[in-house]
MILOFI-452601 format. One line per 8 residues: their letters; for each residue z, x negated, y of C-alpha. Coordinates in steps of 0.1 Angstrom, whole numbers, plus 5000, padded with zeros to 4 digits. Each point is the difference from the previous one (the first is absolute). Layout:
N
A = Z X Y | ... $
***
This chain:
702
XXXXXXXX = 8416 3281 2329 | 5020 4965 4992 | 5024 5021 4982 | 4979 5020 4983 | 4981 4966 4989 | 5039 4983 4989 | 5002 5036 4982 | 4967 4997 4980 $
XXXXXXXX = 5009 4961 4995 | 5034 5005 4986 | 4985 5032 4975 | 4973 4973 4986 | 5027 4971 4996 | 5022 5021 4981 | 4969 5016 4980 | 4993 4964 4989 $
XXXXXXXX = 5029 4988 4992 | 5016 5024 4980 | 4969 4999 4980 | 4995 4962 5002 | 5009 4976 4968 | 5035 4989 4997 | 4988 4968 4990 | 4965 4980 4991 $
XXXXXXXX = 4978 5026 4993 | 4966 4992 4987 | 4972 4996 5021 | 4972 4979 5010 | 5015 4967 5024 | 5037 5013 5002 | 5018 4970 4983 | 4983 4977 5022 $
XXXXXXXX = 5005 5019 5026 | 5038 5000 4998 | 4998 4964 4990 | 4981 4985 5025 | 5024 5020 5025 | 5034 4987 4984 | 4987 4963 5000 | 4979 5003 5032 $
XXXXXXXX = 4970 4989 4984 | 4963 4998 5003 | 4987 5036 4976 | 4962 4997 4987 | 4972 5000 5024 | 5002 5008 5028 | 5035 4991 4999 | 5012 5032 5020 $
XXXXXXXX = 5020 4984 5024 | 5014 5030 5017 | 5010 5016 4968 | 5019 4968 4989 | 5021 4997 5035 | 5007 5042 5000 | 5008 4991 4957 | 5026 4976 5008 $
XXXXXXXX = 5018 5019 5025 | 5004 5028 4979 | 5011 4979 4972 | 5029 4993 5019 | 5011 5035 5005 | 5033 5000 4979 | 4990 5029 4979 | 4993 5005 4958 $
XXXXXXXX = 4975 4976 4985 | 4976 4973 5018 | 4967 5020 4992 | 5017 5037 5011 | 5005 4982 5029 | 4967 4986 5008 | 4985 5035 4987 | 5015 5018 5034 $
XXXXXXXX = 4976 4982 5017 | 4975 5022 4983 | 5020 5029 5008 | 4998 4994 5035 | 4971 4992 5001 | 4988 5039 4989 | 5028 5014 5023 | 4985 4982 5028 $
XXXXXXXX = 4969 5007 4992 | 5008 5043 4996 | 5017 4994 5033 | 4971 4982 5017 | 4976 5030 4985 | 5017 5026 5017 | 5001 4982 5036 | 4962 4995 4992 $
XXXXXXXX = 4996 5037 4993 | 5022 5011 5034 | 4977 4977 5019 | 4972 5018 4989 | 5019 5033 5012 | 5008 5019 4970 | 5033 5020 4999 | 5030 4985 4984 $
XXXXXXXX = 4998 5023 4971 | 4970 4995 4988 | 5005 4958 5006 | 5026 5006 4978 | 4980 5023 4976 | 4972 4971 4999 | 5031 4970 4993 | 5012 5018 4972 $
XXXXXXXX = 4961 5004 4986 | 4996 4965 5007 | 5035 4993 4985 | 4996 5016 4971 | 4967 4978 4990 | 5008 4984 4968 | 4978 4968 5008 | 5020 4995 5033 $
XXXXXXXX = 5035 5010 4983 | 4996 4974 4972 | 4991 4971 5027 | 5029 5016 5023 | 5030 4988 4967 | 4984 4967 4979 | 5005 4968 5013 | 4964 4991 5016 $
XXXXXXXX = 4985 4999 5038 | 4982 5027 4997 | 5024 5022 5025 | 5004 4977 5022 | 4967 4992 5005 | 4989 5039 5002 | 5033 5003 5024 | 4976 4975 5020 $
XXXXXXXX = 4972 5018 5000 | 5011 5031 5013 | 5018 4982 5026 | 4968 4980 5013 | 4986 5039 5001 | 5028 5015 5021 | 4994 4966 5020 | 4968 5012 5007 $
XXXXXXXX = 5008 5033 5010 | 5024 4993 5021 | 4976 4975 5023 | 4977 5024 4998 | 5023 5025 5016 | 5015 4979 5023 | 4976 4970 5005 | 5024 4974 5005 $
XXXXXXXX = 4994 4963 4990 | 5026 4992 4988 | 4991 5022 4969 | 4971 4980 4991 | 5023 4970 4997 | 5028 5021 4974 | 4965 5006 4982 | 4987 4968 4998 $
XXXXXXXX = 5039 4984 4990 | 5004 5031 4980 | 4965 4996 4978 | 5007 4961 4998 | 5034 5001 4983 | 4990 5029 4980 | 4977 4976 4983 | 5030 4982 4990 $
XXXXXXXX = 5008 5028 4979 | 4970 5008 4988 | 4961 4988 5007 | 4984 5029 4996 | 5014 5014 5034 | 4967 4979 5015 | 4984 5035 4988 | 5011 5016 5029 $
XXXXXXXX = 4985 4976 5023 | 4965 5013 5005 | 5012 5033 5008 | 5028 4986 5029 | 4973 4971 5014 | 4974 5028 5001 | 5022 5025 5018 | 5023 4980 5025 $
XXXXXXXX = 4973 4977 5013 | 4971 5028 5000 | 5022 5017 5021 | 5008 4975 5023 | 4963 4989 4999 | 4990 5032 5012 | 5026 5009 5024 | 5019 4964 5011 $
XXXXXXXX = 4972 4972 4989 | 5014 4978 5024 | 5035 5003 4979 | 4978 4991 4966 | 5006 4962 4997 | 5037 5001 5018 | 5012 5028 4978 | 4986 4985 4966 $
XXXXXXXX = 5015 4965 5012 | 5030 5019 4994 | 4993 5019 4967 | 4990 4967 4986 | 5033 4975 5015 | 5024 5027 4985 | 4981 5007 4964 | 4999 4961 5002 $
XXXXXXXX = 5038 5001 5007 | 5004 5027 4971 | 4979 4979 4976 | 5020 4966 5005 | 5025 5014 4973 | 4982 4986 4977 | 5010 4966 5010 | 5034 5011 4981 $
XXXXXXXX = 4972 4993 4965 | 4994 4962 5015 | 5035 4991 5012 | 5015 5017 4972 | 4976 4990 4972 | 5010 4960 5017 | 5036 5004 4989 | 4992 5006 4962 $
XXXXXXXX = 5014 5037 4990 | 5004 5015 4966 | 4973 5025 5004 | 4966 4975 5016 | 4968 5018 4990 | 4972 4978 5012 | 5021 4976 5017 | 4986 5005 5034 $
XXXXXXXX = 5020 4969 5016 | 4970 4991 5020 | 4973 5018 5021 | 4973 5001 4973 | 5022 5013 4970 | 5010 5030 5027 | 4967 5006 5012 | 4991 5001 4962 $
XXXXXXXX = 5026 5025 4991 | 4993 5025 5027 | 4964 5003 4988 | 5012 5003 4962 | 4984 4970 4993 | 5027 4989 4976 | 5010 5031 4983 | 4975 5005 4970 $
XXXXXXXX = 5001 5015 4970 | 5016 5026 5008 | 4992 5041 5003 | 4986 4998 5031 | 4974 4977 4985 | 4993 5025 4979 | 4970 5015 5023 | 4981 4970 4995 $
XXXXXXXX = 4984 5015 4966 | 4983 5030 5015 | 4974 4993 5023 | 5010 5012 5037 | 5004 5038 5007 | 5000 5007 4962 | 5030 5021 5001 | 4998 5009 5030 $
XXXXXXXX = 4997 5041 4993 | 5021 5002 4975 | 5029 4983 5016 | 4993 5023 5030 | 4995 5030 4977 | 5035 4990 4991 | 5014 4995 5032 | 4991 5039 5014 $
XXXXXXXX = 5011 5015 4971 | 5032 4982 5001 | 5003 5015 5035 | 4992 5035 4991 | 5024 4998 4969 | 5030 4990 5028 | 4991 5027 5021 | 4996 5028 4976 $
XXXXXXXX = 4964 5000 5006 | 4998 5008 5035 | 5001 4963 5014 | 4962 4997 5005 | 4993 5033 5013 | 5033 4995 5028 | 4984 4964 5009 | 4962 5013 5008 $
XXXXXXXX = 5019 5029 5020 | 5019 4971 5016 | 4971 4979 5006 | 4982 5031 5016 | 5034 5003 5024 | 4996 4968 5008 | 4965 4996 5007 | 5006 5031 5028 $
XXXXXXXX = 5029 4990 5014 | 5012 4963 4996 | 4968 4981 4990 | 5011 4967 5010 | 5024 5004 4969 | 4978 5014 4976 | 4978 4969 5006 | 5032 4978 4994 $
XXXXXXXX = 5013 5013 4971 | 4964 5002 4987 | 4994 4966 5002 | 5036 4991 4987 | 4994 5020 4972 | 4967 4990 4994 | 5006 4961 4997 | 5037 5006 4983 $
XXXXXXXX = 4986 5024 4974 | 4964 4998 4989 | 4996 4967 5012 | 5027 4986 4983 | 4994 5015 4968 | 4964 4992 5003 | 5011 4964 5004 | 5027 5004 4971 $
XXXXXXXX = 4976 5012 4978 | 5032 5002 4974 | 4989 5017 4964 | 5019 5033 4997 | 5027 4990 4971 | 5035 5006 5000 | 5012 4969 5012 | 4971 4991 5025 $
XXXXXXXX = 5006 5039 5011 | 5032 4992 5010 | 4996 4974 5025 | 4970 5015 5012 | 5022 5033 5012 | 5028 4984 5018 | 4966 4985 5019 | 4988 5038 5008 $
XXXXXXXX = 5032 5007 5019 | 4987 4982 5035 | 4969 5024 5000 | 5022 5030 4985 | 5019 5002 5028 | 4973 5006 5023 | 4987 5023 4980 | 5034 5022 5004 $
XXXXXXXX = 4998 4993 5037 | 4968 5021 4996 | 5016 5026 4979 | 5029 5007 5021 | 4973 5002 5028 | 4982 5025 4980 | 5035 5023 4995 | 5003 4999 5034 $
XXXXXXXX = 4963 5012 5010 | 5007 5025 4968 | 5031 5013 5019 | 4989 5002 5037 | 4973 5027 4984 | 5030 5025 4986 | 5011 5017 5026 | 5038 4999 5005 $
XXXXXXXX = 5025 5023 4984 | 5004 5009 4964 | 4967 4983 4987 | 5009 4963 5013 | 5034 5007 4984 | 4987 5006 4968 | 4975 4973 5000 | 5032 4977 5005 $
XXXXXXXX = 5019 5017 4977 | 4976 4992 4973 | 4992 4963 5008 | 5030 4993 5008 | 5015 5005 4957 | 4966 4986 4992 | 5007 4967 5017 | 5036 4998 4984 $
XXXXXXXX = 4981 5009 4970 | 4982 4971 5003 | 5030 4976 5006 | 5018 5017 4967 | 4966 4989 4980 | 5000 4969 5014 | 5036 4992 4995 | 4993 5004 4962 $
XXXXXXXX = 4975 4980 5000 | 5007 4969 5014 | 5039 4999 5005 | 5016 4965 4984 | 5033 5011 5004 | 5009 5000 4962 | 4975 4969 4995 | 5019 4972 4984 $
XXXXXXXX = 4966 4990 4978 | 4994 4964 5025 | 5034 4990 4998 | 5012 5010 4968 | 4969 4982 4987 | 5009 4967 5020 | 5035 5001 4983 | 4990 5008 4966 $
XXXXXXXX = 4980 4970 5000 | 5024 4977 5019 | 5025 5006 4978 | 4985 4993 4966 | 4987 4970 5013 | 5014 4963 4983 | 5013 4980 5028 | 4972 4977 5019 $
XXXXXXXX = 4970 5022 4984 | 4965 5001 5012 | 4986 5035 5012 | 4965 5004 5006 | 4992 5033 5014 | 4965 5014 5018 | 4997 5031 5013 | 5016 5000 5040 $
XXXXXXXX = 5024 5028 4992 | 5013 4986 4970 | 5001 4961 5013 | 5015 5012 5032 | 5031 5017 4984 | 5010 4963 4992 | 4998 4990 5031 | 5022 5025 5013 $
XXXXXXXX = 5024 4999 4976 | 5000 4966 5002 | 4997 4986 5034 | 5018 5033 5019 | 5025 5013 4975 | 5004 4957 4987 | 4995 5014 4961 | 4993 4973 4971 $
XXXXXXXX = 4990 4969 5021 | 4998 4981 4974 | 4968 5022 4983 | 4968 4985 5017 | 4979 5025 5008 | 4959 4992 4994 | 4977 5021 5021 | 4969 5001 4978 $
XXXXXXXX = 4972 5001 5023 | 5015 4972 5023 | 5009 4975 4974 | 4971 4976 5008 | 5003 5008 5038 | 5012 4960 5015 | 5019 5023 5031 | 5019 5017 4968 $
XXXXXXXX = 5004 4970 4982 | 5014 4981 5029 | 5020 5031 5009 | 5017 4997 4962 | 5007 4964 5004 | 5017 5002 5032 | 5021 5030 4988 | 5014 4974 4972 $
XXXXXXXX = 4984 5018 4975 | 4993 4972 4974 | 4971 5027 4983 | 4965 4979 4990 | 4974 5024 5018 | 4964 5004 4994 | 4972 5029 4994 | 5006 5022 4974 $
XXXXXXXX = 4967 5020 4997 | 4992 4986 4960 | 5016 5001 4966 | 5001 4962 5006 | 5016 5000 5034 | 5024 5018 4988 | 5007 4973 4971 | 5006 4978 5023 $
XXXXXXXX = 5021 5016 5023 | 5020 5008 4970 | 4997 4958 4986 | 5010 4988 5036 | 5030 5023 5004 | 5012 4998 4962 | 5038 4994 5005 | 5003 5037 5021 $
XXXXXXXX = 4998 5033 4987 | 4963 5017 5009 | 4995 5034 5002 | 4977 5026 5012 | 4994 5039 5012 | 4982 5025 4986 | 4979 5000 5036 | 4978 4982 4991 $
XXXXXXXX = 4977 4989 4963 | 5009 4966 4988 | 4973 4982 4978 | 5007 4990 4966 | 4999 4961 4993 | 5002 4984 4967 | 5030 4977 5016 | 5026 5026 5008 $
XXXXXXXX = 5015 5036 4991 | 5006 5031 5014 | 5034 5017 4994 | 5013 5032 5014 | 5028 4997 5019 | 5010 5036 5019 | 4980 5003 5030 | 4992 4968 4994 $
XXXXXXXX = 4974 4977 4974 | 5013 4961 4995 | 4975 4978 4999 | 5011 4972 4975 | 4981 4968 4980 | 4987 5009 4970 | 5022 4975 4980 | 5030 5012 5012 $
XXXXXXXX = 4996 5039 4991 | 5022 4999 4973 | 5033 4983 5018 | 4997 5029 5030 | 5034 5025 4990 | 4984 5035 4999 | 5007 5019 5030 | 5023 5032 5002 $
XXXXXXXX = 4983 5032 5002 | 5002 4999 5041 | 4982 5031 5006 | 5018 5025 4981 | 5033 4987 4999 | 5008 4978 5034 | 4976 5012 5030 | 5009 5021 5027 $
XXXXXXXX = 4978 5027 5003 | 5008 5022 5029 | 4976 5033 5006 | 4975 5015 4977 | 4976 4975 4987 | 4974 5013 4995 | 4964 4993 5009 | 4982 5031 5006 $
XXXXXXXX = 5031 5012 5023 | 4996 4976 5029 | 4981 5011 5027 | 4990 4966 5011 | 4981 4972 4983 | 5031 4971 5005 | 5028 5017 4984 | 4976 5008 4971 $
XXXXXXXX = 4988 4966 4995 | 5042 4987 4995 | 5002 5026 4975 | 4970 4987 4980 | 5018 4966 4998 | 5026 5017 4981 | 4975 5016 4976 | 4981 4970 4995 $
XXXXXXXX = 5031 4982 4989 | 5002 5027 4972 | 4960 4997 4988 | 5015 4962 4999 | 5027 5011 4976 | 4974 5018 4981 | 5028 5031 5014 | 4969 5026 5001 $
XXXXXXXX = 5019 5032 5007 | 5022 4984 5027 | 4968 4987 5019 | 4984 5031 4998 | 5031 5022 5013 | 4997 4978 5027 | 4960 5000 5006 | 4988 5030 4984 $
XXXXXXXX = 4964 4989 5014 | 4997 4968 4987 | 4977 5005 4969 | 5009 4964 4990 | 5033 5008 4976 | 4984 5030 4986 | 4973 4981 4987 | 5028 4970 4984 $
XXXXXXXX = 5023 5030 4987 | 4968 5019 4984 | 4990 4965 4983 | 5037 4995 4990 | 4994 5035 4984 | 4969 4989 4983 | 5011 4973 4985 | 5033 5017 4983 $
XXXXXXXX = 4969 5029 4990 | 5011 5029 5023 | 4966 5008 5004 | 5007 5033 5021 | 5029 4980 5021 | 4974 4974 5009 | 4971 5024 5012 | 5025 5021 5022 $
XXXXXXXX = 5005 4965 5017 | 4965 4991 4996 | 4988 5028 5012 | 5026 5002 5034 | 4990 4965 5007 | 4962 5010 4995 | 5009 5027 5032 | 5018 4973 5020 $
XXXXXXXX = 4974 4976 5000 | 4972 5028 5008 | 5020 5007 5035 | 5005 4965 5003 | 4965 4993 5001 | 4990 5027 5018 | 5027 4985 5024 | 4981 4968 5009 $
XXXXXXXX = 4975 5017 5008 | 5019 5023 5028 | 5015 4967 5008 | 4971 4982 5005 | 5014 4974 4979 | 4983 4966 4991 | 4974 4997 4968 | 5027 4978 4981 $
XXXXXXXX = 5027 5029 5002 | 4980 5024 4983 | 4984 4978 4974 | 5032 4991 4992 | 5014 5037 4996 | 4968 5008 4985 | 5009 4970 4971 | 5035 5014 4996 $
XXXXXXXX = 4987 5037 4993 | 4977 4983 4978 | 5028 4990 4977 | 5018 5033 5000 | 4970 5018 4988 | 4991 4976 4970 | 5037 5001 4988 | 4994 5038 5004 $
XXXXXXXX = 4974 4998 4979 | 5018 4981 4971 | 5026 5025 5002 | 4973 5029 4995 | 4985 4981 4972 | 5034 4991 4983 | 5003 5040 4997 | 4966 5009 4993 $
XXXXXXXX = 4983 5012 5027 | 4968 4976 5005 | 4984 5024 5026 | 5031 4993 5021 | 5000 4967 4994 | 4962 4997 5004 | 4998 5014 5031 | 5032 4976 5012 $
XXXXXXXX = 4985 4967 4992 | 4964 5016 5018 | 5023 5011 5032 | 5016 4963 5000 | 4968 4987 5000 | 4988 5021 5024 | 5024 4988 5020 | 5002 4966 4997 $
XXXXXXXX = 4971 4990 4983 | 5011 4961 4987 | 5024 5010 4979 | 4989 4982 4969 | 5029 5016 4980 | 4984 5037 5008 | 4966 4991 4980 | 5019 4983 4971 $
XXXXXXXX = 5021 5032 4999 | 4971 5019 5001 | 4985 4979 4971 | 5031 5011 4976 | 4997 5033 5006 | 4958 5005 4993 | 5002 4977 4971 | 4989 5013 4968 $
XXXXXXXX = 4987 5030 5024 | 4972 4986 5023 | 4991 4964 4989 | 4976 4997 5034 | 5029 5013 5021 | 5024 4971 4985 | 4977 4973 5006 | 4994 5008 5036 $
XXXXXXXX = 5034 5001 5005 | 5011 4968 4983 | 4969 4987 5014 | 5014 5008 5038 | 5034 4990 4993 | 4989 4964 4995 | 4980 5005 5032 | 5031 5005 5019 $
XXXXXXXX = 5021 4974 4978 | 4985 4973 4983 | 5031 4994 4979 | 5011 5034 4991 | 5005 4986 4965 | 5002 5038 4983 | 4965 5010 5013 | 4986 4963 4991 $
XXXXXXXX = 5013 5008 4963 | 4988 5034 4996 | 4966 4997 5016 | 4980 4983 4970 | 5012 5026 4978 | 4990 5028 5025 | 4966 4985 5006 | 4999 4996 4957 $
XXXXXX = 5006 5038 4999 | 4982 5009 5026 | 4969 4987 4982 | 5011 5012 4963 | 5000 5034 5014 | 4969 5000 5014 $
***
């Protein structure tokens, strides 16, 4: 069985690789990952010891770049974990063949494939997890101490890796010491002396985050140099604002359903919809044969799934989506225990001969089936989108600049690129969110970068910054809305907006056209192609430069659903008088923003997101309704500037629209309009002007 296990590890490894990234591929944590493990430093809490340690080791592997290097650990961390599954499934006694049937389903899960080739923990840490179950079934097979101990060591460093291995503790306390309470209670306190010295053992690597954080590495998050400052990172204490934050504005259990609504069909989507069915005809296997593991993987399941996601309470939107999913693989993989359970049950009831045969023969493509989906889907092999965009940027970049960047996958392609690969040292790299953090600003400081930090939440924060820091270059990425201040400009730059005093506008050299004529652009970019929310997200960068550049058609070849540059090219059209030009782009935008809004509300989104799209729709339909009036047809436009209102009923400009387009028609309709315009906006000078000759009319033609 050890060969067949090397056999199902080596299959997985080369599955993985071959379709992991060549370089820094896009996704959630990876350029801190790779960072903190070239420069052995201290990652956001909880720090992730374990990962760091294993990060650096592979770092030194002599082999392509530093991240492809650190990204192997990934790789065998889901070869491990495939190989782990199928020793798991021959200790539960199913054949070989269909152990390997049920790897290759499990394999060929695009949730687990994408964690198994991007440069996060996620692997590792589900590597751990089906190793703390085969733990247990071995001791429960064998009943040998020392197996408690590997579990306890085992679980401890595991949270090392990641914290959310704790999960599984319920389900090993409950079953290891019920046992032994039942059959050996004399053994109860000597055996979980033992459980609790080795997980206590397992758990001291994270005094690599205090003796590490003490000798003042590039990478410090937190700084936890003493006791306190670890204790606080380990509970999160210090990491907010961020996503996982994000819970807080739902009240608890909110989303509950419809993350779990999510989560099943996710699972009957990988498994060509027999997944559920297999795993309740696994569960009923289980519960007459090997109930002790039923109850195991129950709980397990039950606190690493709905629990969790009860607790993450995450809204269901693209980005929040995707780091809820690479959570669902811990649970997931009990769930295929179940289902290759449930194959086996299915298969002891055909009798043996041509029928078993058959039913082989037609899983057998399906599961390959499965893996050729999934391979389309999530392989990075051709993805050059995080690096390319590192480079682009880096190399347009006036020497000493000032980046300021937000969004983790964006900022942490700079640190990659910078403190693994050693690219453009001399650009000072701002993380938004952590300018006003002291740990960040003392980090800064002892790196020797001379940049004046502070929070940069306002319009006015920003002006200073940009006062403070006047003799460097400042610039900023599309990730993130920077707020307009009397005391400083905006100008496009590429990927890039600089952020320059007011004054000084004039004496800035216009930039060269980076985005069409300098930028790699390796792969098809293209928003609606990617299959997964990062790589899409780098792309919009590059069509928000163009909407910069007032470069409509360019932005919307690259983000076809943005409704934003059909609405600017439709205006451009109305003002130059193509009527028909601008209510084709009026009315594709009108579309956009529909789904859009109909999109916060499958998203759960916050109030503020759709008021905000609701005001932008808004605007589209009132220049629609010019347009329609410009050529005549006032129902058109009448039932525009109604629909606008409709939708976003303060729009003072809707009424005084409204007013134009009754007057000398319907005196009474005018002066409610004007009337409510000044409601909404005391100094709309138009309706203010036209409203004493309304009301004048109003009583003339009575």
């Amino acid at each position: 069985m050890r060969r067949a296990a090397l056999a199902v590890f080596a299959a997985s490894f080369g599955i993985y690789l071959f379709s992991s990234a060549p370089a820094l591929a896009p996704y959630r944590d990876m350029g801190e990952m790779v960072s903190v493990s070239h420069t052995l430093g201290v990652a956001h809490p909880p720090g992730y010891p374990a990962y760091a340690l294993a990060g650096k080791i592979a770092s030194l592997v002599p082999l392509a770049n530093k991240s492809y290097r650190v990204n192997l650990l990934s790789v065998l961390g889901g070869a491990a974990a495939c190989a782990i599954f199928f020793l798991i499934l021959i200790e539960l006694g199913l054949p070989v063949a269909l152990c390997l049937l049920s790897c290759v389903l499990w394999q060929a899960s695009s949730s687990f494939w994408i964690i198994s080739i991007v440069t996060e923990m996620y692997s590792l840490s589900l590597a751990a997890g089906m190793l703390i179950l085969y733990l247990w079934l071995l001791w429960e097979r064998k009943n040998d101490a020392v197996f408690i101990a590997l579990l306890g060591f085992a679980g401890g460093l595991a949270l090392g890796i990641r914290l959310d291995i704790v999960l599984l503790g319920p389900a090993v306390f409950l079953m290891v010491f019920g046992r032994l309470w039942k059959e050996k209670r004399s053994q109860v306190v000597p055996m979980a002396g033992w459980a609790v010295a080795f997980a206590v053992l397992g758990f001291s690597v994270f005094l690599f985050l205090l003796i590490r954080s003490k000798t003042g590495p590039l990478l410090n998050w937190s700084r936890p140099e003493t006791v306190d400052r670890l204790l606080a990172i380990l509970m999160r204490k210090s990491h907010g604002g961020t996503l996982d934050l994000l819970s807080q504005n739902y009240a608890p259990g909110e989303l509950f359903w419809t993350d779990m609504r999510i989560y099943f069909l996710q699972v009957l989507k990988e498994t060509f919809w027999i997944g559920i069915p297999l795993a309740l005809a696994g569960l009923h296997g289980l519960w007459n044969e090997k109930r002790r593991v039923l109850y195991f993987t129950v709980l397990a399941w039950a606190f690493s799934g709905p629990f969790f996601i009860y607790k993450a309470n995450m809204p269901p939107n693209p980005h929040a989506l995707a780091v809820l999913e690479a959570h669902f693989n811990l649970s997931k993989a009990f769930v295929y225990v179940w289902i290759a359970y449930g194959l086996f049950a299915g298969f002891r009831r055909i009798s043996e001969g041509i029928w078993k045969k058959a039913a082989l023969a037609v899983i057998f493509p399906l599961a390959f089936l499965g893996l050729s989906v999934s391979w389309a889907q999530v392989s990075k092999r051709q993805n050059y989108f995080g690096y390319d965009y590192g480079k682009n940027v880096l190399k347009t970049l006036p020497p000493d600049s000032i980046l300021i960047m937000k969004k983790d996958v964006q900022l942490f392609i700079f640190w990659a690129l910078q403190y693994a690969e050693g690219m453009r040292r001399d650009v000072s790299v701002v993380a938004h969110g952590l300018a006003g953090s002291p740990w960040y600003i003392q980090n800064k400081v002892q790196e020797g970068i001379s940049v004046k930090l502070g929070p940069l939440r306002s319009s006015g924060e920003y002006a200073d910054f940009i006062k403070l820091n006047s003799g460097s270059p400042i610039f900023s990425g599309w990730d993130h809305d920077v707020p307009s201040h009397a005391d400083f400009v905006q100008i496009p730059f590429g990927l890039l907006r600089r952020l320059a005093p007011a004054l000084s506008r004039d004496k800035i050299p216009v930039a060269p056209d980076f985005l069409k004529d300098f930028y790699a652009k390796r792969g098809r970019l293209n928003y609606g192609d990617q299959n997964e929310f990062f790589s899409a997200d780098l792309i919009d960068d590059y069509s928000k430069g163009h909407f910069a550049r007032e470069e409509w058609d360019h932005s919307i070849a690259l983000n076809s659903e943005n409704p934003s540059p059909y609405y600017r090219r439709g205006f451009q059209s109305l003002m130059k008088e193509d009527y028909e030009g601008a209510l084709k782009d009026f009315g594709i935008a009108e579309r956009l923003y529909s789904k859009t809004l109909q999109q916060t509300r499958e998203f759960h989104s916050l109030p503020g997101v759709a008021e905000g799209i609701k005001g932008e729709w808004a605007q589209v339909l009132l220049s629609m309704g010019v347009a329609y009036e410009k050529t005549g047809r006032r129902e058109e436009s009448e039932r525009a500037y109604l629909r606008a209102l409709e939708i976003f009923p303060a729009l003072a400009q809707a009424h005084y629209n409204l007013s134009v387009l009754y007057w000398n028609r319907d005196w009474n309709r005018v002066v409610t309009h004007l009337t409510e315009a000044l409601k909404i906006d005391p100094n709309h000078a138009l309706a203010a002007k036209f409203l004493p000759q309304a009301l004048y009319a109003q009583r003339r033609s009575r």
